[in-house]
KENUBA-800122 format. One record per residue (C-alpha): residue number from 1; x, y, z. Coordinates in Angstrom, 1 decimal. Layout:
pos=NUM&xx=X&yy=Y&zz=Z
...
REM end
This chain:
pos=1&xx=18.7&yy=-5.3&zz=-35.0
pos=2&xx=17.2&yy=-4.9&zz=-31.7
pos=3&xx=13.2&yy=-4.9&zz=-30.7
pos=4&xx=13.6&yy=-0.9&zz=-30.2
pos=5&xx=15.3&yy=-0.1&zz=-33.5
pos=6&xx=13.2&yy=-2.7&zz=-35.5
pos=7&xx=10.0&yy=-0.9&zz=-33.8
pos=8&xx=11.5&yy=2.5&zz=-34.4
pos=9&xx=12.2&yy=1.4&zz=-38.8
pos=10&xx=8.3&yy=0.4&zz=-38.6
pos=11&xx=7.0&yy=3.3&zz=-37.6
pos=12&xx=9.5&yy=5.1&zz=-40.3
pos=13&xx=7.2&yy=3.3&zz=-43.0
pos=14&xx=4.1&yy=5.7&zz=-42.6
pos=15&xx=1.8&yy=2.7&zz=-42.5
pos=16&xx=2.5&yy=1.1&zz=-38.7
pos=17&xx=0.8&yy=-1.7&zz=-37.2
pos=18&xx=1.1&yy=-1.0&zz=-33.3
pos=19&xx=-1.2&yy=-1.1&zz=-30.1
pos=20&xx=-0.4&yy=-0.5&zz=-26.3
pos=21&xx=0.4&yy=-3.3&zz=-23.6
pos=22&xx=0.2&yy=-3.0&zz=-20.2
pos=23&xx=1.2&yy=-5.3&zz=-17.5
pos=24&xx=0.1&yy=-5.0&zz=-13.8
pos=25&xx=1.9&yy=-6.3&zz=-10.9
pos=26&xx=-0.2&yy=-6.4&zz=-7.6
pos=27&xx=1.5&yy=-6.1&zz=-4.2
pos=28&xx=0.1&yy=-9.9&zz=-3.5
pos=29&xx=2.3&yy=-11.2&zz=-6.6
pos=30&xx=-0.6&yy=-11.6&zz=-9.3
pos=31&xx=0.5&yy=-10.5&zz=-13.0
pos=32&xx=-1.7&yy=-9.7&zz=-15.6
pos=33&xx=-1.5&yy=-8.6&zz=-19.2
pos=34&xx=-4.2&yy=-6.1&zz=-21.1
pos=35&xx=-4.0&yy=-4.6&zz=-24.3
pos=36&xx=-5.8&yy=-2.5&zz=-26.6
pos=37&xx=-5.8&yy=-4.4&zz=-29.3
pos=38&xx=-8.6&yy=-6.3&zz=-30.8
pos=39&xx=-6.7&yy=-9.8&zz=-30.3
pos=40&xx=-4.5&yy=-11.5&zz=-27.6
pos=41&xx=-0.4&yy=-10.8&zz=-27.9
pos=42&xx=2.2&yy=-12.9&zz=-25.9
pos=43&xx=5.6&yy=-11.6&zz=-24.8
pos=44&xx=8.3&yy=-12.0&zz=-21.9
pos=45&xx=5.6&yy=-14.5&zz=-20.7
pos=46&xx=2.9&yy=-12.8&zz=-20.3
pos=47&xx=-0.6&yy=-13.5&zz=-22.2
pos=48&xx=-2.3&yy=-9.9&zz=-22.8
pos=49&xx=-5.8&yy=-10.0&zz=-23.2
pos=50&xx=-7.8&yy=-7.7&zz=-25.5
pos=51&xx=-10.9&yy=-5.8&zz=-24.1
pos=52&xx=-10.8&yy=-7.4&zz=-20.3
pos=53&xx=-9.5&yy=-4.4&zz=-18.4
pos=54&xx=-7.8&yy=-1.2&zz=-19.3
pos=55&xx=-7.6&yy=1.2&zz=-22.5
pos=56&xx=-4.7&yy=3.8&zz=-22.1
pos=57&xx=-5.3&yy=7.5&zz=-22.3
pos=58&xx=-2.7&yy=9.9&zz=-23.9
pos=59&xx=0.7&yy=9.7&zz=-22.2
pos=60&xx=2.8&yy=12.9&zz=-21.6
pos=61&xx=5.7&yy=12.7&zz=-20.4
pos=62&xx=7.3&yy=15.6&zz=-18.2
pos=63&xx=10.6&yy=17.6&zz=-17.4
pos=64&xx=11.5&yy=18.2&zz=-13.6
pos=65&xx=10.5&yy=15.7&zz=-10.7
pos=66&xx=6.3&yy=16.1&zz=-11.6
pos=67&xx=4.3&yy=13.1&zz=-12.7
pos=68&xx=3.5&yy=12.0&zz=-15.7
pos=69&xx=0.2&yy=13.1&zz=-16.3
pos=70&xx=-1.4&yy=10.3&zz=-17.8
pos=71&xx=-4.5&yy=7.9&zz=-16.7
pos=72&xx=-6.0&yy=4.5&zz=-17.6
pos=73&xx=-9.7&yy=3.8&zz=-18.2
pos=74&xx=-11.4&yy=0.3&zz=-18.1
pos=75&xx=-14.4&yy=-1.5&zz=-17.4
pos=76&xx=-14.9&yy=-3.9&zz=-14.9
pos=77&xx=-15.4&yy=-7.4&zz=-15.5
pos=78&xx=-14.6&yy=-11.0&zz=-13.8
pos=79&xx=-12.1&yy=-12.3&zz=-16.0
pos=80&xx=-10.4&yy=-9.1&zz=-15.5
pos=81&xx=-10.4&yy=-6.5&zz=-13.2
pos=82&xx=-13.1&yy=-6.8&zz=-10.4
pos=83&xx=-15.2&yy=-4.4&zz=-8.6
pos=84&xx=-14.5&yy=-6.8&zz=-5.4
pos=85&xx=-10.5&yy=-6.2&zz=-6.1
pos=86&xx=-10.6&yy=-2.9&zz=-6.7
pos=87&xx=-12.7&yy=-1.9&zz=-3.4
pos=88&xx=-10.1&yy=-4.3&zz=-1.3
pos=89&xx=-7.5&yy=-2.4&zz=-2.5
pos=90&xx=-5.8&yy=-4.9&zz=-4.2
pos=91&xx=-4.7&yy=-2.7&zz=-7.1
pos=92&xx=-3.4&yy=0.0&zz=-5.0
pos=93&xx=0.0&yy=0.8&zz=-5.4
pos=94&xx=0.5&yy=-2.1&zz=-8.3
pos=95&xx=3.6&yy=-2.1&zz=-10.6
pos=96&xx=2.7&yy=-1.0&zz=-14.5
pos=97&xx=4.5&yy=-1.8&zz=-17.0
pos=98&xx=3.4&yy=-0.1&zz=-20.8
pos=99&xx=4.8&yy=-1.0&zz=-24.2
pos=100&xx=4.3&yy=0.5&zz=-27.2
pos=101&xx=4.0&yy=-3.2&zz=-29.4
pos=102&xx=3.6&yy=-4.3&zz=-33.6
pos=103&xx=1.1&yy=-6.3&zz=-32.8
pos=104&xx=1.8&yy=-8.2&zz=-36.2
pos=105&xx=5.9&yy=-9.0&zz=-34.9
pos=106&xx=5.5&yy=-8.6&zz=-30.6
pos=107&xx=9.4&yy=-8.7&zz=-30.5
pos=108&xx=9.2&yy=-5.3&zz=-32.2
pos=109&xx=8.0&yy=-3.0&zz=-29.2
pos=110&xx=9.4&yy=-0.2&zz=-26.8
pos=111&xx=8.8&yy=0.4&zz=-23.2
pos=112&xx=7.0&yy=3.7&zz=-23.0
pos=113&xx=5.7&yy=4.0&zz=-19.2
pos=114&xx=6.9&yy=2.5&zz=-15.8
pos=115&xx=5.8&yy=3.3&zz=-12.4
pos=116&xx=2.6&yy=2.4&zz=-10.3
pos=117&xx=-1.3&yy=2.7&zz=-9.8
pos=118&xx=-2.5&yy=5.9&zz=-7.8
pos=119&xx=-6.2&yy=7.0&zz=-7.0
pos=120&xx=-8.8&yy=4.9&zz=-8.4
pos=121&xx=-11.9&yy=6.3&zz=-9.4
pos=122&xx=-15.1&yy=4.0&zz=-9.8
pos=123&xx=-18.3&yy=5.3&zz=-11.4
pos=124&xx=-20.8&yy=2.4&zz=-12.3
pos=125&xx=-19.2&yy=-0.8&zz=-14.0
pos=126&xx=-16.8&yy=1.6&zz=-15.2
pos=127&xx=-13.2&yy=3.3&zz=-13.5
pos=128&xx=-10.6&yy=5.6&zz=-14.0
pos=129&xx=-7.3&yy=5.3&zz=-12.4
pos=130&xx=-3.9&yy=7.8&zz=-12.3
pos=131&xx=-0.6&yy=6.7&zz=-13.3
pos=132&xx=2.4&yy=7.6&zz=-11.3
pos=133&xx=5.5&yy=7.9&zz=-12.9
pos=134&xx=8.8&yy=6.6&zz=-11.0
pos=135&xx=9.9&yy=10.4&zz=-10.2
pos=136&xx=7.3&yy=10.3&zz=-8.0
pos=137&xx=9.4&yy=9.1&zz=-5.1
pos=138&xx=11.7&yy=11.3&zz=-5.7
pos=139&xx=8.9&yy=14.3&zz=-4.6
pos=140&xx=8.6&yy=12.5&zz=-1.0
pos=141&xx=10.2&yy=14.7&zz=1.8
pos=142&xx=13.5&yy=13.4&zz=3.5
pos=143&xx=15.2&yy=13.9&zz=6.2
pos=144&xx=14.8&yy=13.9&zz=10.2
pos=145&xx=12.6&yy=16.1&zz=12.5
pos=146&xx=13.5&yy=16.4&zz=15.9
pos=147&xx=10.3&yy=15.4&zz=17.4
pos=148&xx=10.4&yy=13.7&zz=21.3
pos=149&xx=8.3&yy=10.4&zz=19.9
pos=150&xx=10.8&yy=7.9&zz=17.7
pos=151&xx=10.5&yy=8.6&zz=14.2
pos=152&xx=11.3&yy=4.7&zz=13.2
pos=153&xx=9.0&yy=2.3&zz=12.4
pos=154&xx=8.4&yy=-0.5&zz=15.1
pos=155&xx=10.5&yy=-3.4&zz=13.7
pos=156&xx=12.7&yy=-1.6&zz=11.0
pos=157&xx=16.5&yy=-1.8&zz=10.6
pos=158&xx=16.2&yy=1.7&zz=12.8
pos=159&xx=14.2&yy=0.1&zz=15.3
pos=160&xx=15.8&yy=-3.4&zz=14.7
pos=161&xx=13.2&yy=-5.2&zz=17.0
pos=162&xx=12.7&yy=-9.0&zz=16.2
pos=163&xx=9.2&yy=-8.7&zz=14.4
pos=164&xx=9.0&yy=-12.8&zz=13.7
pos=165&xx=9.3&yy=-12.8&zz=17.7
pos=166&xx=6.6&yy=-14.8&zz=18.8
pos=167&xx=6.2&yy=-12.4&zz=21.7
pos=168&xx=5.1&yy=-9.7&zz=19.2
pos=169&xx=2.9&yy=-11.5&zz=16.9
pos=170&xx=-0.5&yy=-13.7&zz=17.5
pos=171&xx=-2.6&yy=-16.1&zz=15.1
pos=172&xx=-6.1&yy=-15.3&zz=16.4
pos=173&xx=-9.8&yy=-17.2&zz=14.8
pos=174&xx=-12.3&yy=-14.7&zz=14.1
pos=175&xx=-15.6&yy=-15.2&zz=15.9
pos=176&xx=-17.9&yy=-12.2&zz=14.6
pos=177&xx=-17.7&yy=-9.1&zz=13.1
pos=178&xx=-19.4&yy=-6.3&zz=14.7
pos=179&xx=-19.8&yy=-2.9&zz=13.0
pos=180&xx=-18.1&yy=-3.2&zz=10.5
pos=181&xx=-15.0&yy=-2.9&zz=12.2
pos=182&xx=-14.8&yy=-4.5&zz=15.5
pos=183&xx=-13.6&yy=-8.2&zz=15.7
pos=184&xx=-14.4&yy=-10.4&zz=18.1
pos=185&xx=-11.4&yy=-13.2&zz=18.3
pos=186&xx=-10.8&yy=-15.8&zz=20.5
pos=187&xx=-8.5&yy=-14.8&zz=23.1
pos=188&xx=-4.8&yy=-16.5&zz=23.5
pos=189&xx=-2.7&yy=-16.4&zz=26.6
pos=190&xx=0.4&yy=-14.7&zz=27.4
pos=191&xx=-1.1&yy=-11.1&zz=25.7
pos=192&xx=-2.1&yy=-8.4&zz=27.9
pos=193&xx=-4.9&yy=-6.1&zz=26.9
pos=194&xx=-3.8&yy=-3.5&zz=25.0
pos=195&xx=-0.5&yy=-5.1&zz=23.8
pos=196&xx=-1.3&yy=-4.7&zz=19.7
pos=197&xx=-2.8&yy=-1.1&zz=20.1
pos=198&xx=-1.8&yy=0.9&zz=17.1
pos=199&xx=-0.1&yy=-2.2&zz=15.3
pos=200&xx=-1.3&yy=-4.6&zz=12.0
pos=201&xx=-4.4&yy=-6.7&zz=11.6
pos=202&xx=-3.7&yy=-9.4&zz=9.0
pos=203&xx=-6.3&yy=-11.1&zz=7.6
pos=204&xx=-5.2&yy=-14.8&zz=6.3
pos=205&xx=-8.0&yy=-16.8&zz=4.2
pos=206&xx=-11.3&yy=-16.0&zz=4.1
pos=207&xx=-12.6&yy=-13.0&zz=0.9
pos=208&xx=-10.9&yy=-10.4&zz=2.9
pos=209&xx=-7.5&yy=-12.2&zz=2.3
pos=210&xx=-4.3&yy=-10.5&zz=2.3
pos=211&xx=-5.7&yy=-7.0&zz=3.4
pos=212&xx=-4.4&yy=-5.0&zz=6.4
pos=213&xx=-5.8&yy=-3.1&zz=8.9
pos=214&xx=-4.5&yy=-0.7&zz=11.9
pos=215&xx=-5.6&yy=-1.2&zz=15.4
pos=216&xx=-7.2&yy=1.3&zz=17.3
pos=217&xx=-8.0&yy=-0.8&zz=20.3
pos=218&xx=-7.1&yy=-3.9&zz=21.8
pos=219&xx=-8.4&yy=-5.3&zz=24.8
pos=220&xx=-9.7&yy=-8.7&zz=26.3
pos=221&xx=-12.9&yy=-9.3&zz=28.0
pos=222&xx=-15.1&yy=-12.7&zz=28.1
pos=223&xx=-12.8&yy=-14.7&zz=27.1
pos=224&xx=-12.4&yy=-13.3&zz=23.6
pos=225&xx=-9.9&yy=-10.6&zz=22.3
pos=226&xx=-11.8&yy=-7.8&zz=20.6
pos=227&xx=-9.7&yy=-5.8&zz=18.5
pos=228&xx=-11.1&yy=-2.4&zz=17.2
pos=229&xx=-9.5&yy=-1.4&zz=13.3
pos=230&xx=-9.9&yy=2.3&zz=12.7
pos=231&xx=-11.1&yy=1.7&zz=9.2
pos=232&xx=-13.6&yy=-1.3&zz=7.9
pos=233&xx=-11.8&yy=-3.6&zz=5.9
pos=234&xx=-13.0&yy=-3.6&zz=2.1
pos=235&xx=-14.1&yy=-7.2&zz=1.9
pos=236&xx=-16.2&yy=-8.4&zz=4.6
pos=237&xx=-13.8&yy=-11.0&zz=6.6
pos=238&xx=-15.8&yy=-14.5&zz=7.5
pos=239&xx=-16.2&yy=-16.0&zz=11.1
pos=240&xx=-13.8&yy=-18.6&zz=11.2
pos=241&xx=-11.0&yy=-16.8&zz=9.3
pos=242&xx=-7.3&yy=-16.9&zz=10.3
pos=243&xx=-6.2&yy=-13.3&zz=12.0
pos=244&xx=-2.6&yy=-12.4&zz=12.5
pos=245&xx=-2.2&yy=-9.5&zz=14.4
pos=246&xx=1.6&yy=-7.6&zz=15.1
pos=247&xx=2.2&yy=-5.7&zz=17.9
pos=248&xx=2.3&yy=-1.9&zz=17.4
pos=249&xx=3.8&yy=1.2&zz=19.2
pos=250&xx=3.0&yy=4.3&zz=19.8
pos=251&xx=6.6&yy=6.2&zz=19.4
pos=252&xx=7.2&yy=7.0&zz=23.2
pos=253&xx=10.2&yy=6.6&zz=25.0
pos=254&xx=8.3&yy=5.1&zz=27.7
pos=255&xx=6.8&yy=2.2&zz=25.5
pos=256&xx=10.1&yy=1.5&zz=23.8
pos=257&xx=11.8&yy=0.9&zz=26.8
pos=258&xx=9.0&yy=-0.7&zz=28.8
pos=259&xx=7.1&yy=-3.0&zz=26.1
pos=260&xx=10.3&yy=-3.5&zz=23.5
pos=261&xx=13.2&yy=-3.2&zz=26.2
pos=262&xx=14.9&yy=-0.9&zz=23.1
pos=263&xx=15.6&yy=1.9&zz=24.5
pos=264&xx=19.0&yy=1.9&zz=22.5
pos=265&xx=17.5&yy=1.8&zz=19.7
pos=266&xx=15.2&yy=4.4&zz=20.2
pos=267&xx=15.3&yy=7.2&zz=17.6
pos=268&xx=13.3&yy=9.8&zz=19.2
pos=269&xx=14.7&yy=13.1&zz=21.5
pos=270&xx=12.5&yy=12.7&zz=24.2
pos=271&xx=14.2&yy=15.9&zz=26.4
pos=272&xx=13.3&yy=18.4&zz=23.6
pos=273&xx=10.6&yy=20.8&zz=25.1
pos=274&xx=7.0&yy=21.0&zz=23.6
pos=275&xx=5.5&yy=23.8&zz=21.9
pos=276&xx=3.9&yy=24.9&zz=24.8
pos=277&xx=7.5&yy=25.2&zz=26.7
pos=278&xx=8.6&yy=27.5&zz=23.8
pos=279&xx=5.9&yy=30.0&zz=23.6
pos=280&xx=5.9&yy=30.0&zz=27.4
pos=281&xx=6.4&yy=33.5&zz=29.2
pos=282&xx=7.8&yy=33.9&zz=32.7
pos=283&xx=5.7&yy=35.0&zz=35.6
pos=284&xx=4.9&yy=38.4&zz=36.2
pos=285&xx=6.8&yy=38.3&zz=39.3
pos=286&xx=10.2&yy=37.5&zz=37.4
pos=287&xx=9.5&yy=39.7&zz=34.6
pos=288&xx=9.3&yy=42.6&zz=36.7
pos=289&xx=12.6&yy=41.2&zz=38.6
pos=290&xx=10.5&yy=40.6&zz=42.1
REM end
């Protein structure tokens, strides 16, 4: 008898012993294990730990291509789920996995939910945070617009630039941070001003390790590189900290074949006429056939 039928012949008793498990999977690779029971289980090897992060809400389940409309509660603490996580976005977009166990035989249980994290919502030492079932993907538009920019992503199999070129990527030390979001590196050679405009910020060690940030500006001056992010990163990165940044582009026909020498690749129409072209009437002159 499997675990699924041998959960489902429990339940048929009227008396059940059963709690929710949930593992999370963070983009950075950590796994952990919570449950709602009042004691540790074990499974698939993974150790969930009672009252150390989140306490599931009721779970509906939906026809069509909707979410699930379900959530998950918890409190933070720091042998769970940390207020410094949570604000670096570490639990953003995180794998969940939610079984429905017998907490007195853990090889009776039944997935129940599989998808990802959404919004998170922090009030106090306490949050809230939506589930996302997998039809979820499914509601993302498809398809091409005919646009003159390129409608890849700089270094995709579209694009099919080199990314792990060394000409498009540079390990940087941070000197200072200055308002929040301005960093002051120490310059290398052979990288114009302005050459990782609109790409990635890495941030290596440091407590702002593994988060991402997108340039706004890029320009050298005083022998340092200062690199403008359009957002403040969520943990404070440390002078001294390892910086990787990755070149960006800006979608132009121009750029691709000037800064990338891709023109080839270049998934863009840059002929088609703007907006302004189409709503555009002719002179009086030739409207009146002068």
């Amino acid at each position: 008898m499997s675990g699924l039928q041998a959960l489902a012949a429990h339940l048929a008793e009227g008396v059940a012993t059963t709690c929710l498990a949930w593992a999370v999977t963070r983009r950075d690779g950590v796994e952990m294990g919570f449950t709602d029971h009042d004691k540790d289980l074990s499974f698939d090897g993974i150790t969930f730990r009672a009252g150390t992060g989140l306490t599931a809400r009721a779970l509906s389940q939906v026809a069509g291509l909707a979410v699930d409309n379900s959530e998950a509660v918890g409190a933070l603490s720091d042998d769970g789920i940390s207020e410094a996580d949570l604000r670096a976005g570490r639990y953003d977009g995180a794998e969940v996995r939610m079984w429905l166990v017998n907490w007195a035989a853990p090889e009776m249980r039944a997935l129940r939910f599989r998808g990802s994290l959404g919004e998170v919502e922090q009030t106090g030492r306490a949050f809230r945070v939506e589930l996302r079932g997998l039809s979820e993907a499914l509601n993302k538009p498809l398809g091409r617009v005919i646009r003159s920019g390129c409608d890849a992503l700089v270094g995709d199999l579209r694009c099919k630039v080199d990314m792990e070129d060394a000409a498009y990527r540079g390990r940087f030390t941070l000197q200072a941070v200055r308002e929040g979001r301005v960093l002051d590196l120490l310059a290398e050679t052979g990288f114009e001003g302005g050459w990782f405009a609109a790409g990635l910020c890495r941030f290596a060690d440091g407590a702002a390790a593994g988060l991402l940030g997108t340039v706004k500006s890029d320009r050298v001056a005083g022998g340092l590189r200062i690199v403008e992010l359009w957002e403040e990163p969520a943990a404070v990165p440390e002078p001294g900290a390892v910086v990787f940044l990755t070149v960006g582009c800006d979608g132009q026909a121009q750029t691709c074949r000037g800064k990338f020498r891709n023109f080839s690749n270049f998934r863009g129409f840059p002929n088609v006429p703007d907006e302004d072209w189409v709503t555009a009437s002719p002179p009086r002159e030739l409207a009146s056939g002068r």
